[in-house]
C-alpha positions as CSV (number, residue, x, y, z in Angstrom):
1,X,18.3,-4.2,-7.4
2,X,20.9,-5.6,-5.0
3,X,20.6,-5.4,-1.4
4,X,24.3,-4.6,0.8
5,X,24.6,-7.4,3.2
6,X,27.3,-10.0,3.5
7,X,25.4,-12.8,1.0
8,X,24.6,-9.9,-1.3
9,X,21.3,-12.0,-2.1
10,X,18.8,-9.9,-4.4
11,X,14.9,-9.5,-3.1
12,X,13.8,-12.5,-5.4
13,X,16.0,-14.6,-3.5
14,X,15.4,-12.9,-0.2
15,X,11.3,-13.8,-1.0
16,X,12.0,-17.4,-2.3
17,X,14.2,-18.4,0.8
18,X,11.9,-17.3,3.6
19,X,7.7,-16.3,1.4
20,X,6.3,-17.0,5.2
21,X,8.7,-14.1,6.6
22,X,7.8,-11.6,3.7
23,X,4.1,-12.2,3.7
24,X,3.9,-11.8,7.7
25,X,5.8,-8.4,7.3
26,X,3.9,-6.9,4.2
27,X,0.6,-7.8,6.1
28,X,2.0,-6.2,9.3
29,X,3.0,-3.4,7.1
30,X,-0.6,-2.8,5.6
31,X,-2.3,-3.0,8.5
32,X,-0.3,-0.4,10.3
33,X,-1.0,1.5,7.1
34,X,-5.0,1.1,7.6
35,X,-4.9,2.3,10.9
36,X,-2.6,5.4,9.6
37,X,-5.3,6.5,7.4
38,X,-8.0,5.9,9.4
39,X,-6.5,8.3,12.3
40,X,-5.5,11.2,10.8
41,X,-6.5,13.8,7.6
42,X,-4.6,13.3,4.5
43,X,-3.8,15.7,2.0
44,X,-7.1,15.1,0.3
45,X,-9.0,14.5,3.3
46,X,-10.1,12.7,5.4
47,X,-11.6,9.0,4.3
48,X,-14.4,7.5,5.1
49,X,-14.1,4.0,3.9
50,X,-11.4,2.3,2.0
51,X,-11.0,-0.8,0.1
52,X,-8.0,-2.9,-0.3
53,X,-7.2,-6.1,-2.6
54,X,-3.5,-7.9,-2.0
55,X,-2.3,-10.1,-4.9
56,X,0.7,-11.8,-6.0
57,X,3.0,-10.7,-8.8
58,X,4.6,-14.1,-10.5
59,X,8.1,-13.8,-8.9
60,X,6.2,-14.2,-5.5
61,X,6.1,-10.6,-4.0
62,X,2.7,-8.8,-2.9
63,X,1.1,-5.6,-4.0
64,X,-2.4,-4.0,-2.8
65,X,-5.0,-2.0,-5.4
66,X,-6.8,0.9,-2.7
67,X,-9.2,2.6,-3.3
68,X,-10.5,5.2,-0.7
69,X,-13.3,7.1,-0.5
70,X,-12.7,10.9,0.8
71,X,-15.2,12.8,3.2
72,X,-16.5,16.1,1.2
73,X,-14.0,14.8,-1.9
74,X,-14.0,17.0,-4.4
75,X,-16.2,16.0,-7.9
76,X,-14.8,16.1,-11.4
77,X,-16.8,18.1,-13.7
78,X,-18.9,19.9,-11.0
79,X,-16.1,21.4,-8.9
80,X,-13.8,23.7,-10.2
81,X,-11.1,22.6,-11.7
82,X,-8.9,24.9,-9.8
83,X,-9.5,23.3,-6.8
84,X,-9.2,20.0,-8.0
């Protein structure tokens, strides 16, 4: 994947020029994600507690596991499976 600028640099090269720049902006971008889902009612609910891990892939870029736990969630094998 190619991004359109003048250099026409790819996002490995983007990441391996400046990993201080990307890093600041991913964090930035998962906290404002935190506070999203802390504010408001999702789809599924609203959650009560969440849990986040950020590692690195080898070519340098970050990725988060969540996992979120949902007020009044819905339970496999006791609620109907309709609903879920």
């Amino acid at each position: 994947m190619r991004i359109k600028n003048d250099d026409s640099l790819s996002i490995k090269e983007l990441v391996r020029n400046d990993p201080i720049t990307c890093a600041r902006y991913y964090e930035h971008k998962m906290n404002s994600f935190r506070k999203f889902i802390g504010n408001i009612d999702l789809i599924f609910g609203k959650v009560k507690d969440y849990f986040f891990i950020t590692e690195f892939q080898s070519r340098g870029l970050l990725h988060d596991h969540k996992l979120l736990w949902v007020q009044n969630a819905l339970t496999f094998g006791v609620s109907k499976n309709e609903k879920i």
